[in-house]
C-alpha positions in Angstrom: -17.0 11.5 -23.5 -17.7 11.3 -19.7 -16.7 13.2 -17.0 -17.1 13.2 -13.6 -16.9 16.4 -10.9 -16.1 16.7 -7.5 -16.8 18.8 -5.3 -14.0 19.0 -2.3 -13.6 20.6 0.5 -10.4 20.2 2.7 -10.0 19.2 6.3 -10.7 20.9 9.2 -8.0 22.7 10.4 -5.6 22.8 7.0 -5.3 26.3 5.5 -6.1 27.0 1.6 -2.6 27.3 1.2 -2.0 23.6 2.8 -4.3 22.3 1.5 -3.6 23.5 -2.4 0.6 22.8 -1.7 -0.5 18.7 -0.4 -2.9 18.3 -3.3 -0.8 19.1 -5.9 2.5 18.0 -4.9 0.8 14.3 -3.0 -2.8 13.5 -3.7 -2.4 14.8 -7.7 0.4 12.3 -7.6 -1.8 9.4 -6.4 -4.4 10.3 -9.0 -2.3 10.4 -12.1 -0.8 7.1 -11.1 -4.1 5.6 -11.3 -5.7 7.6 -13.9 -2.8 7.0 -16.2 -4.4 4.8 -19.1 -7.9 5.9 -18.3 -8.7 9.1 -18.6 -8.0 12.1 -20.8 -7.9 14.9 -18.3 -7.3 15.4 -15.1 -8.3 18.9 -13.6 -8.3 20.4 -10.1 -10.2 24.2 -10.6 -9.1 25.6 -7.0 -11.9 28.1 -6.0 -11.1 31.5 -4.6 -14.2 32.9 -3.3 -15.9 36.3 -4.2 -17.2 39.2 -2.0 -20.7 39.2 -1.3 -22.6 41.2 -3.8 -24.6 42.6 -0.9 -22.1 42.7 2.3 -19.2 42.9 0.8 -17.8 40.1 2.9 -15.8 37.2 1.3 -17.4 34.2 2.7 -16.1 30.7 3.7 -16.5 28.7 0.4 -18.6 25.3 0.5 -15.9 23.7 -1.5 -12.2 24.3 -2.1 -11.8 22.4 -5.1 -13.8 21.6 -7.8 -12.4 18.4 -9.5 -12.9 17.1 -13.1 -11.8 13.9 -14.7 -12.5 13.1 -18.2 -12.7 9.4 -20.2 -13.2 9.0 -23.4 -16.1 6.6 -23.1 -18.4 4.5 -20.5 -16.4 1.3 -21.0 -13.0 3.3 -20.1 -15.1 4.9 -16.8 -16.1 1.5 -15.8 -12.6 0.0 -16.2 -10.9 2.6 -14.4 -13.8 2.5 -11.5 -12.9 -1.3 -10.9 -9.1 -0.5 -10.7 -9.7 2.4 -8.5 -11.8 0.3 -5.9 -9.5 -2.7 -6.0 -8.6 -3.0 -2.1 -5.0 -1.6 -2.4 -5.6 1.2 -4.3 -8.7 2.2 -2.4 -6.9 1.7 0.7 -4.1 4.3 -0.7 -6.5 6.6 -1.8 -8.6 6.7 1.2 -5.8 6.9 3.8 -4.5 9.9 1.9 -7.9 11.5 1.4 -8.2 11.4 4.9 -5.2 13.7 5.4 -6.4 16.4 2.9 -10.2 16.8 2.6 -13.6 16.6 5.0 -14.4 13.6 3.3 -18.0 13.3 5.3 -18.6 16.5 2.4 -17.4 15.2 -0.7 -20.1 15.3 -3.4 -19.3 13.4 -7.1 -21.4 13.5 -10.3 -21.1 12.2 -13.7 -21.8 14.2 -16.5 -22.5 12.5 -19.7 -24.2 15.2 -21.6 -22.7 19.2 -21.7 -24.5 22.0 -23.3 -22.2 25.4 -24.0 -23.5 28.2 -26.0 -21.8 29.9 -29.1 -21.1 33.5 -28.0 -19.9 36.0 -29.9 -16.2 37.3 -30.1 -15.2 39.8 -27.1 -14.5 43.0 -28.8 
């Protein structure tokens, strides 16, 4: 398995509320058509920030959206990274990540190794 994460934050001057509405009823749309044949998952995690432990004030979050996307294996990753930067489709992505996030701020990783402890039952 590898995954990659993103990190998104959306554009200046779109509320949380746009910005979750545009991303799941657009920009998910544009990712699963792509996606479709690749990988295995496909998850947006929408952040609602927490008050400050020490003010008590809710800050502005970094990110609004952290984004996963999971292959099956490397070979699948690479294939689907040559179809996503083939000039059409990057040029449909791009135009319509330019509507929804700060894209100067978007930060992507892969993750090829995950570590989760065994905890036991709540209860």
């Amino acid at each position: 398995m590898i995954k990659t994460i993103g990190l998104l934050k959306r554009r200046p001057g779109m509320t949380v509320a746009e910005f979750r509405a545009y991303y799941e009823t657009h920009h998910r749309v544009i990712g699963e058509k792509y996606l479709s044949g690749f990988a295995s998952r496909y998850m947006r995690r929408f952040i609602t920030p927490s008050p400050s432990r020490d003010t008590g004030e809710t800050p502005e979050a970094d990110f609004d959206v952290v984004l996963e996307i999971w292959y099956p294996d490397r070979a699948t990753f690479e294939a689907c990274g040559r179809v996503l930067s083939a000039p059409a489709a990057a040029a449909e992505i791009v135009a319509d990540e330019e509507r929804l996030f700060d894209r100067p701020g978007m930060r992507f990783f892969v993750i090829e190794e995950e570590c989760e402890s065994e905890l036991p039952d709540v209860g």
